[in-house]
C-alpha positions, 0 to 999 in steps of 0.5 A: 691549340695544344702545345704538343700536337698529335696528343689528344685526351681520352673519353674520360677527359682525364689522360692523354693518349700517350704510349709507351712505346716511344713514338709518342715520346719522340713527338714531343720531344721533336715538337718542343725543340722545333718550337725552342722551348727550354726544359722547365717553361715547356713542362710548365705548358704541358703541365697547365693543358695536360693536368693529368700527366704525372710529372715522373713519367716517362716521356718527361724523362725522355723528352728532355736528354739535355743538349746534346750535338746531332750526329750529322754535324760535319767534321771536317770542312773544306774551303778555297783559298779566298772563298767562304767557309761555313762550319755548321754546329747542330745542337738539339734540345739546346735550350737556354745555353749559349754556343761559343766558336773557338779557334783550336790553335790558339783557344782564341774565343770568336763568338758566343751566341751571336756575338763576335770577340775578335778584331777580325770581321771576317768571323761571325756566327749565326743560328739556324731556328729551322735546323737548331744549326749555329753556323760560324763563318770565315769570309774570304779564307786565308791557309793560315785560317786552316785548323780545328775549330770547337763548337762549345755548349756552356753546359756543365762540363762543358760540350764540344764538337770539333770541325777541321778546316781544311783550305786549298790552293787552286793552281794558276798557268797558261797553256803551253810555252812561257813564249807564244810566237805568232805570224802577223794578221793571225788569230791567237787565243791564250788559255789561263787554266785553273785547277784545284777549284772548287769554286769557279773565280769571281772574275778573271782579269787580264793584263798586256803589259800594264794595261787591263785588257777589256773584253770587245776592245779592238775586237779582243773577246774574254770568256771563261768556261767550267771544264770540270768539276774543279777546272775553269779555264779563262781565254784571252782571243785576239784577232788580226794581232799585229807587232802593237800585240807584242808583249807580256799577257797576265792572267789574274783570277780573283784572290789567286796567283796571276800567271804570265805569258809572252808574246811575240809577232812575227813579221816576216822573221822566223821564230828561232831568229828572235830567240837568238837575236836579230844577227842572222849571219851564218858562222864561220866554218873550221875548214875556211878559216885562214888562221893558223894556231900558234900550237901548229906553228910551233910543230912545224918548226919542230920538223923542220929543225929536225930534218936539218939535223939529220941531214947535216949528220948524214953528210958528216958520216959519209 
């Protein structure tokens, strides 16, 4: 089979059907980086099958541009915290030179080609035949892994595409109150909502007090549901609770922060005694109490000698 598909011989055996109109050209060019040949063992194919193709055409100039980055190679990459990241480099007509990854904040070199050059082993790279793709990758994501990282061609000058990881943090709560009060014998459902997602969590666990609490255990149900694009929600529903049911409840998704929750059961007490404490007693009212303050006191005595002066003084004027 000839190398270059689509280019066939004339009737005099001599040239191949070649154009000049570029369509040819990009066949070629296509076909030879699809089968990853470099420049000069690709030339010397077409050469032995196509002896009458005159090594300063045209379409060898053009077949060959040298590597060069596809323009729909991302720029900008966005991972959740704790999640993958893939950084996609695409080269076409990369031949024989090797990709180097690099960490921007520090120049730190990650990988060359397939090889790894740092302790972490939450790097690695990879290439993509089928796209001419060299992926770098960073598992389970950390803020501190968000920056710009290069793509290197070890052409000389040098090459360089540059993606921006960007990394977020989803955001973790329990709906409603921080305090959940609830009657004995009732059913109570707790809500742990996350936002910010792009991606749903592994798993959600859930925790009363220090215990784990495992779904279908005295009848308590787990569940998880995607609400939104970037909101999951995780329900904790308990049947019949009873005051054993009191206590702390945490939610815990898989590589973010927990949130809590308190609850309390009520049996036969209401909800604003608990928060005051178990003394109930009604307070003293002002206007039964008994007690004189000394300020009163002392203004009694005041008028009383007062009105003693004044008498005893009328009495020596009349």
């Amino acid at each position: 089979m000839p190398l270059i598909e689509g280019i066939r011989e004339d009737a005099s055996g001599n040239q191949p059907l070649i154009r000049d109109n570029g369509r040819k050209e990009d066949e070629v060019r296509d076909d030879m980086e699809r089968r990853g040949l470099a420049e000069d063992d690709a030339w010397d194919r077409i050469e032995e099958e196509f002896p009458g193709l005159k090594a300063g055409s045209r379409i060898k100039r053009r077949a060959f541009p040298g590597p060069h980055f596809h323009p729909t190679s991302p720029t900008n990459v966005t991972a959740q915290l704790g999640a993958h990241a893939f950084l996609p480099c695409r080269i076409k007509n990369l031949g024989n030179k090797s990709v180097s990854w690099i960490r921007n904040r520090d120049s730190h070199i990650l990988t060359v080609d397939r090889y790894t050059f740092i302790a972490d082993e939450r790097f690695n790279a990879w290439y993509e035949a089928s796209t001419q793709t060299w992926t770098l990758q960073v598992r389970f994501v950390q803020l501190r892994d968000a920056g710009k990282y290069e793509c290197q061609v070890s052409t000389e000058p040098k090459m360089s595409h540059f993606v921006q990881l960007s990394v977020i943090t989803p955001q973790v709560s329990i709906a409603g109150e921080s305090d959940v009060y609830v009657n004995s014998g009732s059913t109570v459902t707790i809500k742990c909502v996350i936002t910010d997602a792009l991606e749903e969590p592994n798993y959600i666990f859930w925790y009363h007090d220090e215990g784990r609490v495992i779904s279908g255990h005295t009848g308590r149900l787990l569940t998880v549901s995607r609400v939104h694009p970037d909101t999951s929600i995780g329900s904790l529903t308990i049947p019949m609770v009873s005051l054993k049911d009191s206590g702390n409840y945490t939610c815990a998704p898989a590589s973010l922060n927990p949130a809590s929750v308190m609850l309390h059961v009520l049996s036969g007490e209401h909800p604003a005694a608990m928060q005051r404490g178990t003394n109930t007693a009604p307070p003293a009212t002002a206007a039964t109490s008994s007690t004189v303050s000394p300020q009163t006191s002392a203004s009694a005595i005041l008028i009383c000698f007062l009105l003693q002066v004044t008498y005893f003084l009328k009495g020596i004027i009349t």
